[in-house]
C-alpha positions as CSV (number, residue, x, y, z in Angstrom):
1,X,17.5,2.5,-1.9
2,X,17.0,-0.9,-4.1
3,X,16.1,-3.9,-2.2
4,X,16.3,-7.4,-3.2
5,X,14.1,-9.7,-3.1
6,X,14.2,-14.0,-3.8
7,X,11.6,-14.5,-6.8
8,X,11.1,-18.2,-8.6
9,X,14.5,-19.1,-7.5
10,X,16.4,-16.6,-8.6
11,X,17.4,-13.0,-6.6
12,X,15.8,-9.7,-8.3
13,X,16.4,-6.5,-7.5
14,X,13.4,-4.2,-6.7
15,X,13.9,-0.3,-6.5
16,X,10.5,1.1,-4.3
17,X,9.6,4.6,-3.5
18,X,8.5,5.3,-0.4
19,X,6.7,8.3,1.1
20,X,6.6,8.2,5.5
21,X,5.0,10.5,7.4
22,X,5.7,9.7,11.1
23,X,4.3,11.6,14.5
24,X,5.8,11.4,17.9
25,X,5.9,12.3,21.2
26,X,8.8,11.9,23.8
27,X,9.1,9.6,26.2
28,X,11.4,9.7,28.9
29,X,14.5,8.2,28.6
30,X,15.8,10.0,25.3
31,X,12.9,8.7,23.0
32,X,9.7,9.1,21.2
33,X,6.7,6.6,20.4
34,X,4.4,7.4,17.1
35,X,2.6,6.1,14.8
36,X,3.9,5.8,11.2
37,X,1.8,5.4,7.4
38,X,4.2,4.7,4.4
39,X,3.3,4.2,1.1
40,X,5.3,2.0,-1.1
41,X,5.6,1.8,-4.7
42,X,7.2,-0.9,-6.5
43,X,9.1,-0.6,-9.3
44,X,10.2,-3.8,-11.1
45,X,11.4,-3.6,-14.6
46,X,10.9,-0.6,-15.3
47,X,6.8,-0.8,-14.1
48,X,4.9,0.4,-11.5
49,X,4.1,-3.2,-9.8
50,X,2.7,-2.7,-6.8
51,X,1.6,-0.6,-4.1
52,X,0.9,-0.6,-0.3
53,X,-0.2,0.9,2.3
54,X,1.2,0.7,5.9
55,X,0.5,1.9,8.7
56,X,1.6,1.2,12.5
57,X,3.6,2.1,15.7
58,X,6.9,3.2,15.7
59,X,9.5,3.9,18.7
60,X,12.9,6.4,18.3
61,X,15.9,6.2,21.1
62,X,19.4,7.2,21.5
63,X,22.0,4.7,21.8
64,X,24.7,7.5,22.4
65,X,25.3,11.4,21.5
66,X,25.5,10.1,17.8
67,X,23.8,7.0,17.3
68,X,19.7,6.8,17.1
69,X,17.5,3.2,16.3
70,X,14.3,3.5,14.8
71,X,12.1,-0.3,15.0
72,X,8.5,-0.3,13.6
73,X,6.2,-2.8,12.9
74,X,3.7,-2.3,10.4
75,X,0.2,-3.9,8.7
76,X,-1.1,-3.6,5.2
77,X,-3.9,-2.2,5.1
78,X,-6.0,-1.8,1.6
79,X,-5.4,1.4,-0.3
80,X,-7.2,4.2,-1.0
81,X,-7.1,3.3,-4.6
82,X,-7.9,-0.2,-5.2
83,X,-9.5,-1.2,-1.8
84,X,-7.4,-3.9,-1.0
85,X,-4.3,-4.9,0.1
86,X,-1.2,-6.0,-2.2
87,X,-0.3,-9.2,-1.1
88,X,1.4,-10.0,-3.9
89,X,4.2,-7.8,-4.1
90,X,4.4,-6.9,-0.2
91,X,4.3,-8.5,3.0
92,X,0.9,-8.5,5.2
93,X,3.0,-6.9,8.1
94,X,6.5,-5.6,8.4
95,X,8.9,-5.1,11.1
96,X,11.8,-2.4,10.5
97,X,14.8,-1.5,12.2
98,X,17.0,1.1,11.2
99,X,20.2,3.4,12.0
100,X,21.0,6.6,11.9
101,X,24.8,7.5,12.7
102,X,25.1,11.5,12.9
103,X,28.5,12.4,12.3
């Protein structure tokens, strides 16, 4: 999915791939708590920019028979690779909400 992002003024768009890998456990009350790592590559231009890694807590619930909220919060931490974070291109923590609408 591109994102956009506000760079020297002017709005670019950025098209990242990202790789999740997420474990839970339920909770009562229709949810689950887990902890989430995502790595994120950055593509601008055409060229691999950047990379991070991220890693952090995440919690599931249901809002209704078809409607389920993910929010995590996230930290950089430095990757495998280079051995330090990409502060850069990506923010030193993240905080992420999304929907999922099954219909």
């Amino acid at each position: 999915m591109p994102t956009f992002a506000h760079i020297g003024g002017t709005w670019q768009q950025q098209n990242p791939f990202e790789i999740a890998l997420d474990a839970a456990t339920a909770i009562p009350g229709n949810g689950f708590l887990g902890v989430e790592i995502r790595q994120s590559t950055l593509n601008l231009h055409g060229f691999f920019s950047g990379r991070a890694l991220f890693v952090g807590p995440s919690l599931f619930f249901s809002l209704s028979k078809a409607i389920v909220v993910k929010v995590a919060w996230e930290a950089q931490i430095p990757a495998e690779t280079g051995g330090r974070a990409d502060l850069v291109n990506y923010e030193c923590q993240e905080f992420r909400v999304q929907f999922a609408w099954n219909f």
